[in-house]
TIMI-2910 file (N, C-alpha, C, CB; in pm, 1 decimal, decimal comma, always signed):
<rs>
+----------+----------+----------+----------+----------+----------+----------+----------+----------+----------+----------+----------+------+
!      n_x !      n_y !      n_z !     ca_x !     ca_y !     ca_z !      c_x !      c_y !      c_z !     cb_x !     cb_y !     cb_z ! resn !
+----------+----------+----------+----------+----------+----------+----------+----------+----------+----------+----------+----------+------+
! +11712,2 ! +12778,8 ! +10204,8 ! +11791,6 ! +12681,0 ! +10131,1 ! +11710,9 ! +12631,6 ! +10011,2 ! +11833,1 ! +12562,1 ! +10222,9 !  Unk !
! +11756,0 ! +12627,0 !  +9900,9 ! +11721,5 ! +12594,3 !  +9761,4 ! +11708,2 ! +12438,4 !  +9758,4 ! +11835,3 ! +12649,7 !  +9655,0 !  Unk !
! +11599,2 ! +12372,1 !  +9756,5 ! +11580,7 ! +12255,8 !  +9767,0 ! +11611,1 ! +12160,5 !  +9578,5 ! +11420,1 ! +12259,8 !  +9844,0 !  Unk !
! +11667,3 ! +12110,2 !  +9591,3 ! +11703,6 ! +12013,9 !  +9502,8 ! +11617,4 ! +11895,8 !  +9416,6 ! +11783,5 ! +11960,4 !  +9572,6 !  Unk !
! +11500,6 ! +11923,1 !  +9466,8 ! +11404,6 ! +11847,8 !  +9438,7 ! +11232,7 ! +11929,1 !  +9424,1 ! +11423,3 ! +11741,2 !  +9551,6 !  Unk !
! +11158,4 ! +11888,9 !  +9359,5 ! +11043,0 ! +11963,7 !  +9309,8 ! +10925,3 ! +11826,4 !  +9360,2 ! +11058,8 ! +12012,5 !  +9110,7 !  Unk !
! +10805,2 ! +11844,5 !  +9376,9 ! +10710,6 ! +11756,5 !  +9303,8 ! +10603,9 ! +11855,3 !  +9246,0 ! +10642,9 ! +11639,6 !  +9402,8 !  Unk !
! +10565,2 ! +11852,4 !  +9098,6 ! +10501,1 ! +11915,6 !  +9047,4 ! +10388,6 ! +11831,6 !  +8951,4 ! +10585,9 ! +11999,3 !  +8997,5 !  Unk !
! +10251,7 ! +11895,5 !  +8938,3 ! +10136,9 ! +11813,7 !  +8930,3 ! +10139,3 ! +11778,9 !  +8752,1 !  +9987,2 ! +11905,4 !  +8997,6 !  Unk !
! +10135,5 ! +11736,3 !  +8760,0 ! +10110,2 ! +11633,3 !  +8593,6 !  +9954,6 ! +11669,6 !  +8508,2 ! +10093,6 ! +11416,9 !  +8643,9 !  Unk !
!  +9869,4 ! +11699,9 !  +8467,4 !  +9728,3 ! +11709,6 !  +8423,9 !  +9694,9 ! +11587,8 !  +8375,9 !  +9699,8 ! +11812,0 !  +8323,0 !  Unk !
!  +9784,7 ! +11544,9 !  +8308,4 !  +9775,4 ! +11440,5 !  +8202,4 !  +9740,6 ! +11305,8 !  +8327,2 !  +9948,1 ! +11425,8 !  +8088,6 !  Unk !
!  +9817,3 ! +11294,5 !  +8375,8 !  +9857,8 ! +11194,7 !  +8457,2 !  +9741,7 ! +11201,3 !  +8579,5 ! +10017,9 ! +11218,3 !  +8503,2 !  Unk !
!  +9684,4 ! +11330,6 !  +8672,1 !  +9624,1 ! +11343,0 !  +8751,4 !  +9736,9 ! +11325,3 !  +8877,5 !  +9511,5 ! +11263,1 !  +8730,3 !  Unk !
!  +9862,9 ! +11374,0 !  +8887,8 !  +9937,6 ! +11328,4 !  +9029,5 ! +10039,9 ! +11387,5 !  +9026,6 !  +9972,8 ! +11184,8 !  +9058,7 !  Unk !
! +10099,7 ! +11417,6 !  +9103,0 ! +10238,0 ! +11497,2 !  +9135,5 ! +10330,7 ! +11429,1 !  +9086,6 ! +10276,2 ! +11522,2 !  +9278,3 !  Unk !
! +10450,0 ! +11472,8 !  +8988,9 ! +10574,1 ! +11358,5 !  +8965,1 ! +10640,8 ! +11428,7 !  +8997,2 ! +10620,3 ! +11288,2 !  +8839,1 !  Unk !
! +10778,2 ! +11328,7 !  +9086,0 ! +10883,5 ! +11401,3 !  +9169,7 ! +10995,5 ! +11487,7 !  +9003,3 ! +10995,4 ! +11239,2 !  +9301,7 !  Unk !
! +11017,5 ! +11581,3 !  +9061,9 ! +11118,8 ! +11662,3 !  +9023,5 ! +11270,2 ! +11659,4 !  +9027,6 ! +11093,1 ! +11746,1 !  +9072,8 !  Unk !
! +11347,3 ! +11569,4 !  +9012,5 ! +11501,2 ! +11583,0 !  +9075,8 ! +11560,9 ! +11668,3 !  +8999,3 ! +11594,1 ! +11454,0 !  +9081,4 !  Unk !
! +11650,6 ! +11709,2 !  +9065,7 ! +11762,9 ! +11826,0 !  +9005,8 ! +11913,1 ! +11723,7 !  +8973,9 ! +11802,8 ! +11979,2 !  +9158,2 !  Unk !
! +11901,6 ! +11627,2 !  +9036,5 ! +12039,3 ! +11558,6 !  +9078,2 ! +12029,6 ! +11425,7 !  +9017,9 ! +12066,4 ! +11545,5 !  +9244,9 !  Unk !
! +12106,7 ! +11295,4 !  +8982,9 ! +12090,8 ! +11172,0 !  +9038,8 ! +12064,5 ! +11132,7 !  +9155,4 ! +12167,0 ! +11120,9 !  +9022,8 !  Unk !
! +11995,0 ! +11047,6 !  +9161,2 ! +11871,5 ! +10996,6 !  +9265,1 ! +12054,2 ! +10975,1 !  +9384,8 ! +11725,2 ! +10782,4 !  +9189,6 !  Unk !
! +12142,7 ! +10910,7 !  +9379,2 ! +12279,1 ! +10849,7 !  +9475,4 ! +12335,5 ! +10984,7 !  +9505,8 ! +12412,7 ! +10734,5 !  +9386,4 !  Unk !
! +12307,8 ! +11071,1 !  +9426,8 ! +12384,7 ! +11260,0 !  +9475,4 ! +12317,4 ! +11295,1 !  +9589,9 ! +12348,6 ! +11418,6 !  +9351,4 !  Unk !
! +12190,2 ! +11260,3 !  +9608,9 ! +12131,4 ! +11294,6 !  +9727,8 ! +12155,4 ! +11197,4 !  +9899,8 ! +11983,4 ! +11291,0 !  +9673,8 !  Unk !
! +12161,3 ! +11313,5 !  +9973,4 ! +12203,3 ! +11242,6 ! +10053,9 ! +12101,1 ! +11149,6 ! +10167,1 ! +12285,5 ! +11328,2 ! +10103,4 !  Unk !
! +12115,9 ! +11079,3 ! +10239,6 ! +12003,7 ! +11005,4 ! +10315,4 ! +11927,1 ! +11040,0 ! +10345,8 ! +12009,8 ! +10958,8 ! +10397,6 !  Unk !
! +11912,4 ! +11177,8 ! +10444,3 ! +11779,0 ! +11228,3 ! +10483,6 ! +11720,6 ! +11294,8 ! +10332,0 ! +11794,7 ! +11352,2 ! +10622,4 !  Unk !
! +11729,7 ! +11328,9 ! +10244,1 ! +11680,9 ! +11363,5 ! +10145,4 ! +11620,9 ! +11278,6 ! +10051,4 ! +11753,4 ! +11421,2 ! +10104,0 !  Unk !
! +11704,0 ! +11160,5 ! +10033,0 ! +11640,7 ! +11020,5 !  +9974,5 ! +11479,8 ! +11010,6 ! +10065,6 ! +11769,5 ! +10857,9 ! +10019,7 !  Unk !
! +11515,3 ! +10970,0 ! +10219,6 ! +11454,2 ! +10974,2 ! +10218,7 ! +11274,6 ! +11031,4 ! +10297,1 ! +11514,4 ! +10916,8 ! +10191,8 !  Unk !
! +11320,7 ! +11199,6 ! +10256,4 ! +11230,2 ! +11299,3 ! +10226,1 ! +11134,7 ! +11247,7 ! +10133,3 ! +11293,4 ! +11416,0 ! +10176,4 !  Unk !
! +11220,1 ! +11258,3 ! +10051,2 ! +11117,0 ! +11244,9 !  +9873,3 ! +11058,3 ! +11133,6 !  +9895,4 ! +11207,4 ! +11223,4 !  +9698,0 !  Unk !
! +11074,2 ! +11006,3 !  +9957,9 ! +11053,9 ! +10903,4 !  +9908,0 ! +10895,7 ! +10881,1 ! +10001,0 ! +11190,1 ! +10800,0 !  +9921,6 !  Unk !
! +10903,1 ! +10978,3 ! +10143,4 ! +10783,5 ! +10977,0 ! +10199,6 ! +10662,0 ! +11024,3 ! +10133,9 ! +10796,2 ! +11036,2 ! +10301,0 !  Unk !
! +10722,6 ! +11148,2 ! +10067,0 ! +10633,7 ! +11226,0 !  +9982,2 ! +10567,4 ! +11135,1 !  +9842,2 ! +10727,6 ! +11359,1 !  +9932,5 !  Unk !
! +10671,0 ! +11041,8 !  +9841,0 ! +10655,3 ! +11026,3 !  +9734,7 ! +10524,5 ! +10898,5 !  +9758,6 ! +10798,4 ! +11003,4 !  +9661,6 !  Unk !
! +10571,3 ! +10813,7 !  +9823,4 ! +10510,7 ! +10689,9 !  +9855,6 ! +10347,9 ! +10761,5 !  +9914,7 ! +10620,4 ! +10590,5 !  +9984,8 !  Unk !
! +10312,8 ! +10847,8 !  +9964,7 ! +10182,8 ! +10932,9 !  +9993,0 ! +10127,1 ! +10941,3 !  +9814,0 ! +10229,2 ! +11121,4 ! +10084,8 !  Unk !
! +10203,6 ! +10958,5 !  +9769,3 ! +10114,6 ! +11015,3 !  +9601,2 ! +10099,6 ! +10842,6 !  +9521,8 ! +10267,8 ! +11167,5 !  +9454,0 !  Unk !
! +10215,1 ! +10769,4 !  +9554,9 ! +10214,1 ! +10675,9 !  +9462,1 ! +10119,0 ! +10639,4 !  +9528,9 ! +10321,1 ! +10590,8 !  +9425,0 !  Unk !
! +10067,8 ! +10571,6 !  +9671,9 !  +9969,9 ! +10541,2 !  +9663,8 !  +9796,2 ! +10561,1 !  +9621,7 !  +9999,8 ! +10528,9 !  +9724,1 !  Unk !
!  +9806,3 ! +10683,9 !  +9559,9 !  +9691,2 ! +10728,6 !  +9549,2 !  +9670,9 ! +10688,2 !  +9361,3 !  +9688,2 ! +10900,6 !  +9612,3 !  Unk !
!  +9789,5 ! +10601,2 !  +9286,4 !  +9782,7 ! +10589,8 !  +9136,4 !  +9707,1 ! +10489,7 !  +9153,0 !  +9908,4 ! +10570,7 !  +9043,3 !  Unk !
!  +9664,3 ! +10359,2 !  +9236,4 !  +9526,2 ! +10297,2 !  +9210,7 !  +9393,5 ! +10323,7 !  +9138,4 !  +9489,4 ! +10286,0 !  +9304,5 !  Unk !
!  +9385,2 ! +10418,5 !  +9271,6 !  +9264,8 ! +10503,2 !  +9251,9 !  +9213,6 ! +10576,0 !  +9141,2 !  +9270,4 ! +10583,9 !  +9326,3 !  Unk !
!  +9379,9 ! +10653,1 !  +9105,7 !  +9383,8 ! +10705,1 !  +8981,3 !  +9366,9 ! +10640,9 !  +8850,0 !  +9481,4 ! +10754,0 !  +8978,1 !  Unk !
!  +9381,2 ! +10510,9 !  +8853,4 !  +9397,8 ! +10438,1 !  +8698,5 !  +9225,5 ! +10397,1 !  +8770,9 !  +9568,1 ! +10270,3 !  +8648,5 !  Unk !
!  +9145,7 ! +10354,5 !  +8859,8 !  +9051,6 ! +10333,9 !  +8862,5 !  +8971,7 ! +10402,8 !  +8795,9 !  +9034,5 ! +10322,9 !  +8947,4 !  Unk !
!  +8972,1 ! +10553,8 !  +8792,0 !  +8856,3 ! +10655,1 !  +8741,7 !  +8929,0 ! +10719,8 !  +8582,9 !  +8826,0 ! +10806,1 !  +8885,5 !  Unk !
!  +9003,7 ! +10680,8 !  +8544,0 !  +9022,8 ! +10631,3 !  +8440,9 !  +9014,8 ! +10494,7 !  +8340,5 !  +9091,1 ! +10660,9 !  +8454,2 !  Unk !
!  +8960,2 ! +10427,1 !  +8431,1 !  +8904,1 ! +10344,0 !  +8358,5 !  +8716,5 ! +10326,3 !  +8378,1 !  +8990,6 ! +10220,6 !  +8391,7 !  Unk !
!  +8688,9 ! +10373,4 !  +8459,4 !  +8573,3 ! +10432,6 !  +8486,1 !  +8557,5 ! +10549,7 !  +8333,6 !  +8586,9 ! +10508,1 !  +8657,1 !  Unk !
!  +8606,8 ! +10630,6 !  +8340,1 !  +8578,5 ! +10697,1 !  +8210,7 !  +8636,9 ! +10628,8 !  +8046,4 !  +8646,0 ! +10842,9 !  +8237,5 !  Unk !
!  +8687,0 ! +10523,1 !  +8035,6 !  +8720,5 ! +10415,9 !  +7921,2 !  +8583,0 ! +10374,8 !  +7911,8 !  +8835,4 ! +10283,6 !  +7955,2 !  Unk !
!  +8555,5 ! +10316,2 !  +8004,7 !  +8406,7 ! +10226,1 !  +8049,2 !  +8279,1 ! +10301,2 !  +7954,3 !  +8360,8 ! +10249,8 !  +8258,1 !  Unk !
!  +8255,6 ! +10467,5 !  +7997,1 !  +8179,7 ! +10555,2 !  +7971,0 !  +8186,1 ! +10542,4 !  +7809,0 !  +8217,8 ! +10684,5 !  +8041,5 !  Unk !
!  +8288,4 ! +10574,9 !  +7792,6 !  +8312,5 ! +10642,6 !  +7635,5 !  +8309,0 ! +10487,4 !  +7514,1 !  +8518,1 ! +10744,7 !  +7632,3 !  Unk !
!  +8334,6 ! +10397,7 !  +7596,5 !  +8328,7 ! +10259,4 !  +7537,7 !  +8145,0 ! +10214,9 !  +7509,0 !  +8416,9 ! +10142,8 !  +7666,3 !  Unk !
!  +8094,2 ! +10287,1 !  +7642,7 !  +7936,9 ! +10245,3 !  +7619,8 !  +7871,0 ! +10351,1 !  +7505,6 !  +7841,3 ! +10260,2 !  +7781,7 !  Unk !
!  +7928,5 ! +10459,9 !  +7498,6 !  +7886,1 ! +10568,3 !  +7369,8 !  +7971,6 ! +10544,8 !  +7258,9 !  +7903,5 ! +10734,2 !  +7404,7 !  Unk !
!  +8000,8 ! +10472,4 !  +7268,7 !  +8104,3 ! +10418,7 !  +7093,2 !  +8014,8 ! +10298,9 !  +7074,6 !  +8328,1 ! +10350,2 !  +7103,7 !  Unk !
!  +7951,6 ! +10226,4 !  +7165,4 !  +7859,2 ! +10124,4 !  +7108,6 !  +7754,2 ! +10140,2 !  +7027,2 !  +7809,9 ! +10066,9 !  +7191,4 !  Unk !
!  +7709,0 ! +10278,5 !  +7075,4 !  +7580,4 ! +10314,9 !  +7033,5 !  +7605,0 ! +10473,6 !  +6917,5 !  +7480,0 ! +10342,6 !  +7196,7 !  Unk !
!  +7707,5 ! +10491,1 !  +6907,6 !  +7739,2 ! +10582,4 !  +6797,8 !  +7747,3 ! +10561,0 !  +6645,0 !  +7847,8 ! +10622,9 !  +6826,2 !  Unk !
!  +7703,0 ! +10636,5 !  +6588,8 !  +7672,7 ! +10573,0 !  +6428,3 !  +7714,0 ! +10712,5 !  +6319,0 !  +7462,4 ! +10519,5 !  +6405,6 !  Unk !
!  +7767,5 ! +10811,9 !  +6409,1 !  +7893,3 ! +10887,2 !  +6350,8 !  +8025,6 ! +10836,4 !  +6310,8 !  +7928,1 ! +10973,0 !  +6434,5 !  Unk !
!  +8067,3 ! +10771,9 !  +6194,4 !  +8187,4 ! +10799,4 !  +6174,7 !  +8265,8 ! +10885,0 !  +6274,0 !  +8187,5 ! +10847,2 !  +6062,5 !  Unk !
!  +8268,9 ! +10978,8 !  +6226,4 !  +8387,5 ! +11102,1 !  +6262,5 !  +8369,3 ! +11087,3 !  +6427,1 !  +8343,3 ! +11297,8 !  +6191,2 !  Unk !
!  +8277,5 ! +11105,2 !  +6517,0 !  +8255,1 ! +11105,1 !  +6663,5 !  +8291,1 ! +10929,5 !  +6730,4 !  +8073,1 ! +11160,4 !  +6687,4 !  Unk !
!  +8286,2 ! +10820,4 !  +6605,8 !  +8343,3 ! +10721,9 !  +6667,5 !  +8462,1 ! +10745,5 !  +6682,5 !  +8328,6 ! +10615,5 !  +6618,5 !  Unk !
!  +8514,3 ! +10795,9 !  +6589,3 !  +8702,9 ! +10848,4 !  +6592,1 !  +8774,5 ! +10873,2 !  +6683,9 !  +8743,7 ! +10964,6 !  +6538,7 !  Unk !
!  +8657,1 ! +10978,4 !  +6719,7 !  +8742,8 ! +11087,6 !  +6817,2 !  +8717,2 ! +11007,1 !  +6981,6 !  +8655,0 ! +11289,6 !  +6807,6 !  Unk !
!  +8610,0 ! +10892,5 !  +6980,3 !  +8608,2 ! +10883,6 !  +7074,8 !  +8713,3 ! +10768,7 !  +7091,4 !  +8487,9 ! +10882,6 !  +7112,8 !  Unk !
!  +8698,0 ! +10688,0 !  +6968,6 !  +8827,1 ! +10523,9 !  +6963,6 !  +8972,0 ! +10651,7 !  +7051,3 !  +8902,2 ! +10431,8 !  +6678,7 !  Unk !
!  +9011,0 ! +10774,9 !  +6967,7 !  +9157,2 ! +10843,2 !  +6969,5 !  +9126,4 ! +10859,5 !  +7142,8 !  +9188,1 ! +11021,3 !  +6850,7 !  Unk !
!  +8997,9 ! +10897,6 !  +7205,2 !  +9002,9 ! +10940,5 !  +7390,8 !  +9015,4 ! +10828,6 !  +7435,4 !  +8866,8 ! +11013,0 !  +7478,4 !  Unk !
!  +8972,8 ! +10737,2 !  +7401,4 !  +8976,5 ! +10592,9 !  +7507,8 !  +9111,8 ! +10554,1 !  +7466,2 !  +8846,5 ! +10447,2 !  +7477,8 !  Unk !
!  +9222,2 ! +10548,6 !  +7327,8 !  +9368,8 ! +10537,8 !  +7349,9 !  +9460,3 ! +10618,3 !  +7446,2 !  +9419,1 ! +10558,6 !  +7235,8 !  Unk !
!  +9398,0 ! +10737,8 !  +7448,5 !  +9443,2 ! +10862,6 !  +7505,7 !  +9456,3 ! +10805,6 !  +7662,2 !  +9329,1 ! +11001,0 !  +7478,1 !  Unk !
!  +9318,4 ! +10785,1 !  +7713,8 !  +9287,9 ! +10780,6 !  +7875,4 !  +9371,5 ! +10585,5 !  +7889,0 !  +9042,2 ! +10802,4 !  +7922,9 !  Unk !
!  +9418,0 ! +10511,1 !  +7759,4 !  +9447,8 ! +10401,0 !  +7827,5 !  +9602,9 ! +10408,5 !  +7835,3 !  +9388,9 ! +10274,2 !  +7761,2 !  Unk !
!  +9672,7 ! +10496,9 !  +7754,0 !  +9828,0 ! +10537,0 !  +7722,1 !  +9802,0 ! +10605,5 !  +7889,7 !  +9878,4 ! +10669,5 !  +7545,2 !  Unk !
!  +9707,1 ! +10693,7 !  +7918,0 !  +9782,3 ! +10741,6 !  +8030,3 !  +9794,0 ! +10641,8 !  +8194,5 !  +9707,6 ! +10887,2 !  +8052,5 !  Unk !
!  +9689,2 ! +10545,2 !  +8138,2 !  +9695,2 ! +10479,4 !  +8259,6 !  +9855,9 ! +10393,8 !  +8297,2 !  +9565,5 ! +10376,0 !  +8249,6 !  Unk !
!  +9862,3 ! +10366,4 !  +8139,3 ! +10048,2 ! +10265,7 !  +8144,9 ! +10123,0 ! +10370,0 !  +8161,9 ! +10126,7 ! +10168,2 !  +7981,9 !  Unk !
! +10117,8 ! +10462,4 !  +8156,4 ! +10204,4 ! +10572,2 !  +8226,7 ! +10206,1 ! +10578,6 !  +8310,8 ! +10201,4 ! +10672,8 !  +8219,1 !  Unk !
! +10091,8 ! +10528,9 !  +8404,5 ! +10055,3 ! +10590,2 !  +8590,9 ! +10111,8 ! +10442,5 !  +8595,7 !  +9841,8 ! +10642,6 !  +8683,1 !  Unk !
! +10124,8 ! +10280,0 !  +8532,1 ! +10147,4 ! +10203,1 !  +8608,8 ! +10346,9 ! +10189,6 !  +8586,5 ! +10036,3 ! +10074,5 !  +8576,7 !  Unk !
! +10362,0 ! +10253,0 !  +8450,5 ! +10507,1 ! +10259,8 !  +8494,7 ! +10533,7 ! +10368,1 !  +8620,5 ! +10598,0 ! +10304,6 !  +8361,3 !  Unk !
! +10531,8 ! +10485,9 !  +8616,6 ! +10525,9 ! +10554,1 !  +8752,4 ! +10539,5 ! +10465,9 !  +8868,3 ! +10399,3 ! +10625,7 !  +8769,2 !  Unk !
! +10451,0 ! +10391,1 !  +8853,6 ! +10399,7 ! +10285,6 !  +9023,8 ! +10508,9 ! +10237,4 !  +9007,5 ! +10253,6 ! +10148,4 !  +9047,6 !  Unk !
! +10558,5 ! +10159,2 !  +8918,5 ! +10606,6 !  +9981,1 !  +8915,3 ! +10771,1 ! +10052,3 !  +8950,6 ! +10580,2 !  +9854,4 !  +8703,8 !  Unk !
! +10810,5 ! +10174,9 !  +8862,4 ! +10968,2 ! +10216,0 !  +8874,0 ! +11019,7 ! +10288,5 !  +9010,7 ! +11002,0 ! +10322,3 !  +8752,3 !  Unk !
! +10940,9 ! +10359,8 !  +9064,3 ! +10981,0 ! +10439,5 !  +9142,3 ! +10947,4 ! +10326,6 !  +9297,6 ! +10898,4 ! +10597,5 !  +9113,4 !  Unk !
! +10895,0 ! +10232,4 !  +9269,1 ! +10845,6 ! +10173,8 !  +9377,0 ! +10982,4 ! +10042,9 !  +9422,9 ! +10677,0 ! +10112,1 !  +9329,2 !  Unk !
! +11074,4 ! +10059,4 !  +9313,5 ! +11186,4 !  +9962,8 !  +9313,3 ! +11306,8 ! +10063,5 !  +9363,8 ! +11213,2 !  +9886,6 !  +9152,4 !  Unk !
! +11312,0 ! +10223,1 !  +9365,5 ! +11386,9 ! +10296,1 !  +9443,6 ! +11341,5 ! +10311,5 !  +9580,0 ! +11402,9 ! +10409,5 !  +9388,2 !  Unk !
! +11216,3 ! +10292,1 !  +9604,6 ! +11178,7 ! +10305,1 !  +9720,9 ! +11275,2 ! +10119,9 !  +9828,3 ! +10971,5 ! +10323,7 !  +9695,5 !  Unk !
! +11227,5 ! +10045,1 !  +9749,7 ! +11279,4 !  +9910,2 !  +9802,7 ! +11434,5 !  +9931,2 !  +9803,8 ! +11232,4 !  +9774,5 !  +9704,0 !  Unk !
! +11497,6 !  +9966,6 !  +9710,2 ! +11657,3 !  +9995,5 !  +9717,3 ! +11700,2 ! +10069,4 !  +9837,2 ! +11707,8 ! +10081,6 !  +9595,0 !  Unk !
! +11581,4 ! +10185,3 !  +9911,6 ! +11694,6 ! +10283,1 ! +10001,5 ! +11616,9 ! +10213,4 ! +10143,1 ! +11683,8 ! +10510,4 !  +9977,7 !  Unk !
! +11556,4 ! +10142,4 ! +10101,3 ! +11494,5 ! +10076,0 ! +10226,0 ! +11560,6 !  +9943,7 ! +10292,3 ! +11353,1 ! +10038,0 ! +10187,8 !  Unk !
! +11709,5 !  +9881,9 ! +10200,4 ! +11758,9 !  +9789,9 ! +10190,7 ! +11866,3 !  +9804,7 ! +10310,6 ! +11792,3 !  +9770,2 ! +10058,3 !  Unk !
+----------+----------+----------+----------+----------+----------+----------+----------+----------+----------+----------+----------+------+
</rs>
């Protein structure tokens, strides 16, 4: 049977984001909530994840102190936007999917 749903790994992000084929209400109960076990196993691990991303902000923040390249301050100011855009990505992830989880749990 052709499953209707994916979770496939993100690079950017460091975590699996669920896949739907459907609207989230097309699916039926035991399938809601399938995904949502799976899902709640990964979301919990985006803590951790925005932790060692900010662990590496931290890094690149202490070598931008002490850098006196122009051009290599650049590139490092553009990685530390880079690694902090992805963290508000991992906390929308958390904050949205964690309000479908409360909805089918209602």
């Amino acid at each position: 049977m052709l499953k209707l749903y994916s979770f496939e790994f993100d690079g950017r992000l460091g975590i699996e984001i669920p896949e739907l084929q459907k609207d989230w209400g097309k699916y039926d109960k035991k399938t809601q909530e399938e995904i949502l076990m799976k899902w709640e196993n990964i979301r919990g691990n985006i803590p951790d994840r925005v932790r060692e991303l900010e662990q590496e902000i931290n890094r690149k923040q202490a070598l931008l102190n002490n850098e006196n390249d122009f051009k290599k301050s650049c590139e490092l100011n553009r990685e530390i936007a880079e690694l902090a855009s992805t963290i508000n990505d991992l906390w929308l992830w958390f904050r949205s999917h964690g309000e479908v989880s409360a909805k089918i749990h209602l």
